[in-house]
C-alpha positions as CSV (number, residue, x, y, z in Angstrom):
1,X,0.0,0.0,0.0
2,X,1.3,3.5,-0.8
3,X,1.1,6.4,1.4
4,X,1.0,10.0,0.2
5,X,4.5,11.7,1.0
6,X,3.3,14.8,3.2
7,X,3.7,18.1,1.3
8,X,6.4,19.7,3.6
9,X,8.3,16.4,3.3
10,X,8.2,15.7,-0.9
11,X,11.6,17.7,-1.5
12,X,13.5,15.3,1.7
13,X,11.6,11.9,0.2
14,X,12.8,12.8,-3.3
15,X,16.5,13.4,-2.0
16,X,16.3,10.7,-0.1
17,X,15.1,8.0,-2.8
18,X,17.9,9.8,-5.4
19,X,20.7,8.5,-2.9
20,X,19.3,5.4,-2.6
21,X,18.7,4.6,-6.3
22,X,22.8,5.9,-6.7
23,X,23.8,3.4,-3.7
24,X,21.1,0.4,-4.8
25,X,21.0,0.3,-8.3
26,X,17.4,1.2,-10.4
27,X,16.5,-2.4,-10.6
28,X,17.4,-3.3,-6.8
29,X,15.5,-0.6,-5.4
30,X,12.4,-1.0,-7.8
31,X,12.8,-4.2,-6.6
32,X,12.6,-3.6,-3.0
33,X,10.0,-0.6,-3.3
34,X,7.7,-3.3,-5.0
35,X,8.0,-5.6,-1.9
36,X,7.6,-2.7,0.3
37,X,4.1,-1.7,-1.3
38,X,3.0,-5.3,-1.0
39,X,3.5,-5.2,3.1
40,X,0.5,-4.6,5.2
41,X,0.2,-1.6,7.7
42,X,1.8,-4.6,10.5
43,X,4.4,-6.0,8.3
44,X,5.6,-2.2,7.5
45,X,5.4,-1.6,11.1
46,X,7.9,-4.6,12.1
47,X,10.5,-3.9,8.9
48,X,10.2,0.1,10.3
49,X,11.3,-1.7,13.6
50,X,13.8,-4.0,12.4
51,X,11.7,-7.2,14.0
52,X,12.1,-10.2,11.4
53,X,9.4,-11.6,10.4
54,X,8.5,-15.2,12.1
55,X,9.5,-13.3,15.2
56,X,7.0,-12.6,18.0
57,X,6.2,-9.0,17.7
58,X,6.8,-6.9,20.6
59,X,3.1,-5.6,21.7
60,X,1.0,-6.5,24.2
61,X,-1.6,-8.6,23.4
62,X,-5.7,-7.0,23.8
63,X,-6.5,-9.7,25.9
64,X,-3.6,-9.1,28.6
65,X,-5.6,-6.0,29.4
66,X,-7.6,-6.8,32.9
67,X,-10.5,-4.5,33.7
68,X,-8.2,-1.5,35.4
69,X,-5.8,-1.2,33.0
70,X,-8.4,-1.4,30.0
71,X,-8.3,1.4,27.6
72,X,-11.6,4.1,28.4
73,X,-13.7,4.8,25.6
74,X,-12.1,7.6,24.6
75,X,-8.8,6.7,24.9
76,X,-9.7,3.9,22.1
77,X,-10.7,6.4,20.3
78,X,-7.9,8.1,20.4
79,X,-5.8,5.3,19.8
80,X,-7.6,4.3,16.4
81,X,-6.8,8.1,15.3
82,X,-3.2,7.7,16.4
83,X,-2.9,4.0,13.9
84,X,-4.2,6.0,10.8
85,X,-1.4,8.1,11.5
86,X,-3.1,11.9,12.7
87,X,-0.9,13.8,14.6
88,X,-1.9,15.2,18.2
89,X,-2.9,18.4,17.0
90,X,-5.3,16.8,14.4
91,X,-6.7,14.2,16.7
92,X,-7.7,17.1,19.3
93,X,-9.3,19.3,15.9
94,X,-11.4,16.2,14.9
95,X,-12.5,15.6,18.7
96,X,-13.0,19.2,19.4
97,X,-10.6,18.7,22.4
98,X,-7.6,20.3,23.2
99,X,-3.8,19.1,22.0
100,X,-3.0,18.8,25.6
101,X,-6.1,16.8,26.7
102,X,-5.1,14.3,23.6
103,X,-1.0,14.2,24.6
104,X,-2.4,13.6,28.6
105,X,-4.6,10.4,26.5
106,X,-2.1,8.8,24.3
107,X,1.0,9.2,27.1
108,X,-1.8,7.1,29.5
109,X,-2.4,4.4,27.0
110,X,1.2,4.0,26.8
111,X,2.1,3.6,30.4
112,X,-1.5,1.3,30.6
113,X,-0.2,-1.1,27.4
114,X,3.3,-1.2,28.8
115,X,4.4,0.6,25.3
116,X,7.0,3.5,24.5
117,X,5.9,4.7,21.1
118,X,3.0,5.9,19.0
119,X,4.0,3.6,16.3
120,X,3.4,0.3,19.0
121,X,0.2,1.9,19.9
122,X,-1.1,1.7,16.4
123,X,0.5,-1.8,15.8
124,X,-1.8,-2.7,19.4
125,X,-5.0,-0.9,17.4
126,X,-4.7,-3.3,14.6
């Protein structure tokens, strides 16, 4: 699946895939992009992460959750905002809540999942 390069970060992508393509070869990095559209959001995830894959992933399984550390309504919310990749600022426009209120949110689903990063909370959404 391809994602759309954000608009402030077209000219760094571009640089970025020149270099590549000079190091890799065309064919070896048309090669790899292919495989790399072909992931899943998970499989993306776990390459971005440099887990191999047959390996357990790192994330806390849903069902370790017991009843006080299970996520609020809200905070799921939250969290499903975070995985399609909005930023804090975004998440609290959408919600009509402030940027604060969503930070205070997503840094108390990470300390409840056991997780350091926005990118494991989205892995835990899926």
């Amino acid at each position: 699946m391809a994602v759309p390069i954000l608009t402030p970060y077209v000219a760094q992508h571009r640089a970025c895939e020149e270099r590549t393509r000079a190091l890799t070869g065309d064919a070896s990095f048309d090669r790899a992009f292919r495989g790399g559209v072909a992931l899943s959001v998970g499989e993306a995830v776990d390459a971005a992460l440099g887990q191999v894959a047959g390996q357990v992933a790192a994330r806390p399984s849903r069902t370790r959750a017991t009843s006080s550390t299970a996520l609020s309504r809200r905070e799921l919310e939250i969290a499903r905002l975070v995985a399609e990749g909005l930023t804090n600022r975004e998440i609290a426009s959408r919600l009509f809540i402030s940027s604060r209120t969503v930070d205070t949110h997503v840094t108390n689903m990470l300390n409840k999942l056991g997780i350091g990063s926005r990118t494991q909370l989205a892995r835990w959404v899926e």
